[in-house]
N, C-alpha and C positions, 0 to 999 in steps of 0.2 A: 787339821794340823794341831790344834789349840782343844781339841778336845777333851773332855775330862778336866780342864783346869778351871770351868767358873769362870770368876771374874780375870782371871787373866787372860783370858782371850778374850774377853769385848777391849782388857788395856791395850791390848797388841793390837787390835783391830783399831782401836783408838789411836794410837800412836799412829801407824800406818798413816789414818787419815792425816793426819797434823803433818806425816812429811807432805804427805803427795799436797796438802795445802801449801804446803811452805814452800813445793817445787813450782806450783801454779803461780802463789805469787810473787816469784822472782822473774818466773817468764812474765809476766805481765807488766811489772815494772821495766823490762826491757823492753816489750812490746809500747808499753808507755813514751818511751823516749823517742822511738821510729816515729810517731804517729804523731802530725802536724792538723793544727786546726789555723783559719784565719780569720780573724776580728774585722770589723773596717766600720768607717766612719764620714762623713762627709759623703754620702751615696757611692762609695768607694776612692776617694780622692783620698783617703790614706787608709793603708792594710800593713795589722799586725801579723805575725804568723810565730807561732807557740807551740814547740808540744804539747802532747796531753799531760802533761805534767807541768804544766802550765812554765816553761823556760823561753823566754824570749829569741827567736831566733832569727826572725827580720823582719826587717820595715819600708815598705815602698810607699811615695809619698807625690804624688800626682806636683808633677813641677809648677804650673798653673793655681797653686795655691801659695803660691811666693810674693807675696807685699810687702814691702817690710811694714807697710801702716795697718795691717791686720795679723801682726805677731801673736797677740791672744789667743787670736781664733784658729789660726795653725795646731799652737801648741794644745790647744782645749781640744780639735780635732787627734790629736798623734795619742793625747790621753784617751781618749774616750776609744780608738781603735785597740790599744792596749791593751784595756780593759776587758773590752768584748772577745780577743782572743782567749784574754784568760779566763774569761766565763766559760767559751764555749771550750777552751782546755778541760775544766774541772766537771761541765756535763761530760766528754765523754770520757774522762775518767773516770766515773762515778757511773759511766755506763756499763764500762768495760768491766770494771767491780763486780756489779750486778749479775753478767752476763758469765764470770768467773763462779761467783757463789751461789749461781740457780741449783745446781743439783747436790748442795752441802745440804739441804734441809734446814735449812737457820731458819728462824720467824723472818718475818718482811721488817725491812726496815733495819736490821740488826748491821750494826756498824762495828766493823773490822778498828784494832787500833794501827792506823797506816795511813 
């Protein structure tokens, strides 16, 4: 189609690429939101649950951890479950990334602004 023009058909081919990126990564941040991970803490006596996009979406908290003389250690429990969801949020967001830009040819390593 672009024949004959040179450099304007690698821009157009270029371009191209850039939407069909920019449609990938709209579906993926949608697909980001579906996609729940859970954190937990206390050998499971409290679980956070996060999307991949690391948003807090709930909290179950094993009743049996209720003293009130060990309020600390509850609440250092609820953090640390927190936390571990939104780690394992940002691995698999940073999976799904990955797994989005294997056949863009990018170097390894090369980090999207997003």
């Amino acid at each position: 189609m672009f024949k004959g023009l040179g450099q304007l058909g690698d821009m157009a081919k270029m371009m191209k690429a850039a939407q069909d990126m920019q449609t990938r990564m709209s579906e993926m941040q949608e697909a980001l939101e579906r996609i729940t991970v859970t954190g937990e803490s206390g050998a499971g006596l409290v679980r956070a649950t996060a999307t991949a996009k690391g948003e807090l979406v709930g909290l179950e908290i094993d009743p049996t951890i209720f003293d009130p003389t060990q309020k600390e250690v509850v609440e250092d429990l609820i953090l640390a479950a927190i936390r571990d969801a939104q780690a394992r949020a940002a691995d698999r967001s940073a999976q799904e990334l990955q797994r989005l830009t294997e056949g863009l040819g990018l170097p390894p390593g090369f980090k999207l602004p997003f």
